[in-house]
matplotlib code that plots the C-alpha trace (Angstrom):
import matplotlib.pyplot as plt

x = [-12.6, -10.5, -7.4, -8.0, -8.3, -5.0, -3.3, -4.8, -3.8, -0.2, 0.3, -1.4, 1.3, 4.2, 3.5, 3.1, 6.0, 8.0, 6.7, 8.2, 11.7, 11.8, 10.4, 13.2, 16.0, 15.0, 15.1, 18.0, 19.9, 19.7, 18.0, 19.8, 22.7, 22.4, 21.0, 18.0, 15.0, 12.0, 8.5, 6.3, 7.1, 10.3, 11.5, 11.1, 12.8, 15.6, 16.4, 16.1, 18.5, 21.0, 20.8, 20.7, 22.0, 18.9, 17.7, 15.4, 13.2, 12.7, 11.9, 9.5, 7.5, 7.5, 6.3, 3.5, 1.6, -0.8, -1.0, -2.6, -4.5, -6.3, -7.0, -8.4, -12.0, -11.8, -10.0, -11.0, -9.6, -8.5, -6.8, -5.2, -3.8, -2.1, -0.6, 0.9, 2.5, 3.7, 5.3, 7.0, 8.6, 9.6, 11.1, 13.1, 14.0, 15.3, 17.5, 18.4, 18.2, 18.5, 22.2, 22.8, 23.0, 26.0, 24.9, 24.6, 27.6, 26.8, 25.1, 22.1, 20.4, 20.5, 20.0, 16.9, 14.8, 16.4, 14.9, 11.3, 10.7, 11.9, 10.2, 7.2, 6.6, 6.8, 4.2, 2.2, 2.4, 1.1, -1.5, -2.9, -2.8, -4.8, -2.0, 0.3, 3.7, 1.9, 2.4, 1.7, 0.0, -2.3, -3.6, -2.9, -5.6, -7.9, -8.1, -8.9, -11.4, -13.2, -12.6, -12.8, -12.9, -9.2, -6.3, -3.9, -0.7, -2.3, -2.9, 0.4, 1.8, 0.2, 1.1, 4.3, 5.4, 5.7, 8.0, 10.5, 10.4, 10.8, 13.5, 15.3, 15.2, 16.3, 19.8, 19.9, 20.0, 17.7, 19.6, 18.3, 14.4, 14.8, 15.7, 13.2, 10.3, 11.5, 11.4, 7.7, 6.4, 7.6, 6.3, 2.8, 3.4, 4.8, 2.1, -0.5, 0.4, 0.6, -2.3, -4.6, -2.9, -4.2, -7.5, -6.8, -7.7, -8.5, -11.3, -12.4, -14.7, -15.5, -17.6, -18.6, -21.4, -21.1, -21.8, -22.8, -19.6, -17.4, -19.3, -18.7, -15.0, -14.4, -16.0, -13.9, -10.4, -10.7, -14.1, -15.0, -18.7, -19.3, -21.8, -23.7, -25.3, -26.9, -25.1, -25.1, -22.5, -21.7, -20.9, -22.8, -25.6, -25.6, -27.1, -23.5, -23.1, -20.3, -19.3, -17.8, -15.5, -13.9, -10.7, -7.1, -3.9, -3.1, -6.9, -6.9, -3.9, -5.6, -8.7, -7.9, -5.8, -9.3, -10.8, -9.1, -9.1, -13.1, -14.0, -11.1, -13.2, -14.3, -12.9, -11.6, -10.6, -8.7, -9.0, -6.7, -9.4, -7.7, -10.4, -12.6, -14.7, -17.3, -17.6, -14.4, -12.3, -10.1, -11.9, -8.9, -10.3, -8.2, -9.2, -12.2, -12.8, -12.3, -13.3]
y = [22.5, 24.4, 23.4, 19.4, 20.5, 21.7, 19.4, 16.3, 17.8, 18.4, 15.2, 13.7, 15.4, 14.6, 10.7, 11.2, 13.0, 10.1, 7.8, 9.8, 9.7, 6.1, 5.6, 8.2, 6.1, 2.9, 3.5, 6.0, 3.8, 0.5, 0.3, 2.5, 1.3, -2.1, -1.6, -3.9, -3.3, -1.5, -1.3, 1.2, 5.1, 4.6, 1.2, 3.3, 6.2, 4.1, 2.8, 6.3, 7.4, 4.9, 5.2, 9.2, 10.3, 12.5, 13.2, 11.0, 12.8, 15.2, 11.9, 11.0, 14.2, 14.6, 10.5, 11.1, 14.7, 12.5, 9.8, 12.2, 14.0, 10.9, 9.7, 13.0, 12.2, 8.9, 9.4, 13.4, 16.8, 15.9, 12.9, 14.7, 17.6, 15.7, 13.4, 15.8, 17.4, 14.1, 13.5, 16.5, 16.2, 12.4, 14.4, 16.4, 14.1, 11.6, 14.1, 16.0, 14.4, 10.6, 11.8, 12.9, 9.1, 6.9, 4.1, 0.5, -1.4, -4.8, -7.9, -7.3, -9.3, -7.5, -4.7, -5.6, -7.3, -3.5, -1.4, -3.5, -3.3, 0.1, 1.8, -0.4, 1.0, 4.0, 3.4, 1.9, 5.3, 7.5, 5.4, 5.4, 9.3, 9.3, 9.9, 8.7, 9.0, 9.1, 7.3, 3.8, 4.6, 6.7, 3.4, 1.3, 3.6, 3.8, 0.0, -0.2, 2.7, 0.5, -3.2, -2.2, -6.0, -6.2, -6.5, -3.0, -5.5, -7.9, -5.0, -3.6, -7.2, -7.2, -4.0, -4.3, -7.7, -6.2, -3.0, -5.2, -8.3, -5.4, -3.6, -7.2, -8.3, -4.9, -4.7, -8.5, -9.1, -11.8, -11.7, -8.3, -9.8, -12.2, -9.3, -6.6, -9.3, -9.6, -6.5, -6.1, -8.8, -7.1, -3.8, -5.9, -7.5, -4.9, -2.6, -4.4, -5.4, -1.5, -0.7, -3.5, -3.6, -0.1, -1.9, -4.9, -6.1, -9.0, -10.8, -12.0, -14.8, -15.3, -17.9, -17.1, -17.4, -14.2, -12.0, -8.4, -8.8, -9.6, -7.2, -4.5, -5.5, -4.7, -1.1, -0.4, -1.7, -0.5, 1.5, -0.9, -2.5, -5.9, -7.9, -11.0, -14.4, -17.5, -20.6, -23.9, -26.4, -29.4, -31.6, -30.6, -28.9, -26.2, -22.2, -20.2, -16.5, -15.8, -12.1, -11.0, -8.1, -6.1, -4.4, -3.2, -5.3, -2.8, -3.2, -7.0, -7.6, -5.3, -7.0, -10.3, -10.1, -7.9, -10.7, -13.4, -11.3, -11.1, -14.4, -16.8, -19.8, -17.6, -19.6, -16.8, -17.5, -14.6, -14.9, -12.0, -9.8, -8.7, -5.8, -4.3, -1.6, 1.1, 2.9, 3.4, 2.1, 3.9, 3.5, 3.5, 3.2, 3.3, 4.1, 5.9, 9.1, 12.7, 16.2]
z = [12.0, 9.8, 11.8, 11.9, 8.0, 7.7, 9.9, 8.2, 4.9, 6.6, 7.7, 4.3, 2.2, 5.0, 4.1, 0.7, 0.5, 2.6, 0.0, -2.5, -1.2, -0.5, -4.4, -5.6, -3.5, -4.5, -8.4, -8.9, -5.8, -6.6, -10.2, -12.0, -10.8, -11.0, -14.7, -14.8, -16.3, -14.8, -15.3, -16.0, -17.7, -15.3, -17.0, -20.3, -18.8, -17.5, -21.0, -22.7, -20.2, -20.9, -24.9, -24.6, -21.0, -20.9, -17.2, -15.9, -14.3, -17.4, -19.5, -16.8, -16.8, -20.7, -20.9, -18.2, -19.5, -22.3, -19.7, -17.6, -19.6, -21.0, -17.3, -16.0, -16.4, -15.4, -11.8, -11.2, -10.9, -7.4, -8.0, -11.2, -9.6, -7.0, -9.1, -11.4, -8.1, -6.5, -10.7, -10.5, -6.6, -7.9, -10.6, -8.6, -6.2, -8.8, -10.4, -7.2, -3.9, -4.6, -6.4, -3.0, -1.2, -2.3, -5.0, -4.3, -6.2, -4.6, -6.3, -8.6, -6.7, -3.5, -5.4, -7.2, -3.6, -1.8, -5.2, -4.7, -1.3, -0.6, -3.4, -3.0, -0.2, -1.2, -4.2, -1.2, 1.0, -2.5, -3.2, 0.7, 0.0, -3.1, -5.7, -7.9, -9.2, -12.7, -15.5, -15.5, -12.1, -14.1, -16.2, -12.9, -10.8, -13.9, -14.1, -9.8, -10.5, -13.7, -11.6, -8.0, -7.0, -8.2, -5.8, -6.6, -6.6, -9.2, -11.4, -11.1, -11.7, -14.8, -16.1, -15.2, -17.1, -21.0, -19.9, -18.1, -20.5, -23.5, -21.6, -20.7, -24.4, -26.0, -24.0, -24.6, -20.5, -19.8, -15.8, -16.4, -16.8, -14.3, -11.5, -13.2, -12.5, -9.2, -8.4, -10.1, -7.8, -4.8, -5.9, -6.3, -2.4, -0.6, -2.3, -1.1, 2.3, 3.3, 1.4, 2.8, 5.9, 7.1, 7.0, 8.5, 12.4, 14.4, 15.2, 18.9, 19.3, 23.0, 23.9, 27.5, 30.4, 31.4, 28.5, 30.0, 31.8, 28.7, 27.2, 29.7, 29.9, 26.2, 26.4, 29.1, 28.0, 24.1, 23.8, 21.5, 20.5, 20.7, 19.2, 21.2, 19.7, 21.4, 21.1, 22.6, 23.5, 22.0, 24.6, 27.0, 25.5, 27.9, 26.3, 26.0, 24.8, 22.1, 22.3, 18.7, 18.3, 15.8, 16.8, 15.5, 16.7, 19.7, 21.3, 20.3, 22.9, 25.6, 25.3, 25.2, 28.9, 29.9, 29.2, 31.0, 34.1, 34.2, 33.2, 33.5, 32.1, 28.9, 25.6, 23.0, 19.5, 17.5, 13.8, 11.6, 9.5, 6.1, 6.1, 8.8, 7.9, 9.7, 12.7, 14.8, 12.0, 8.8, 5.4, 3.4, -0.7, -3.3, -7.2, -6.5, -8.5, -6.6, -7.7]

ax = plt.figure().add_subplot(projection="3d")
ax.plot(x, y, z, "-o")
ax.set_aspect("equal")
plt.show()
């Protein structure tokens, strides 16, 4: 037990760590460069840097302590610590390692789609992890953990429109809002596409005559359950079985040519699940308090 611990721990921090990088690359790479605004403590660090020269990763970590402080009891000690860690390796790796890679010089607007789906991503990967970069993530996760019904994108949408709009209007760049927004709505999509997408799946609807056998089939291609309702047909009012299935997008393939071998008259329909939750699936929750 104590060595599944450690290696899901390993590989938790591995991913989060990935995220990092791609978050570091994608700000210092292409933002910075291209001089847009930003949202979030990074928009205001970006500005203080360019007024001051001041390390950004230093401004970062001195904007986020009260942030964090005030958020502790909402999103718990667990949740906490690691965020403060994952601040302090974005730290580092936006003063250190992203240096390190030659900076984008190309048109801002390459540079702003490259910065938003690269470090969206990388928000994506810390949040599947159960941390944050801190910050505005901090009052981000707060608002998931209050309204759990909210998609994360929309809330980082939102939070993220008054940084950039401030940081556009106070270098007098309104290109610079235009490409900062830009960037904010692909850190909302691409956030939420990795995020939801770990849950997502696919749907099988077979409508069939010979239901033990479809039913049978499935278990033995994908180990999957199945669930079985009467139906009857339309046209010719004849008593059919539909055999409904839950599985990911590698099983849905296997099953579906399973399928066709054992019952070539069986009618499937395959309808894309956003979510699928339970037994043989990930619950992946994000915004939920942790001790």
């Amino acid at each position: 037990m104590q060595k599944y611990v450690s290696k899901r721990m390993l590989k938790s921090y591995g991913i989060e760590l990935i995220g990092l990088v791609l978050v570091s690359i994608g700000i210092y790479n292409f933002a910075v460069t291209a001089a847009f605004p930003l949202a979030g403590f990074t928009g205001i660090s970006v500005i203080i840097h360019r007024f001051t020269d001041f390390n950004i990763g230093l401004i970062i970590a001195a904007l986020n302590i009260p942030v964090a402080l005030l958020c502790y009891r909402l999103l718990g000690r667990r949740f906490f610590v690691r965020s403060l860690i994952s601040m302090l390796l974005l730290s580092v790796l936006l003063d250190y390692f992203a240096p390190l890679f030659p900076a984008y010089e190309g048109p801002r607007l390459l540079a702003a789609l490259a910065c938003g789906v690269i470090a969206g991503a990388g928000f994506a990967l810390v949040f599947t992890q159960h941390s944050s970069t801190g910050g505005m993530d901090f009052i981000v996760m707060s608002i998931k953990a209050k309204r759990p019904h909210l998609a994360l994108g929309r809330i980082i949408l939102f939070c993220d429109i008054i940084p950039v709009v401030a940081g556009g209007i106070l270098f007098q760049d309104v290109d610079g809002i235009i490409y900062g927004l830009i960037v904010s709505f692909l850190y909302a999509t691409v956030s939420d596409r990795v995020i939801y997408g770990a849950n997502a799946g696919k749907l099988l609807l077979i409508i069939t005559d010979n239901a033990d056998l479809i039913r049978n089939t499935i278990e033995e291609s994908s180990a999957r359950g199945c669930t079985i309702w009467d139906a009857k047909g339309g046209y010719m009012s004849t008593d059919k079985k539909v055999v409904l299935c839950a599985c990911d997008n590698t099983q849905m393939y296997r099953v579906q040519k399973a399928v066709e071998i054992a019952d070539s008259k069986a009618f499937t329909i395959i309808l894309e699940s956003s979510q699928v939750a339970g037994e043989g699936f990930q619950r992946l929750v994000v915004g939920e308090k942790q001790e």
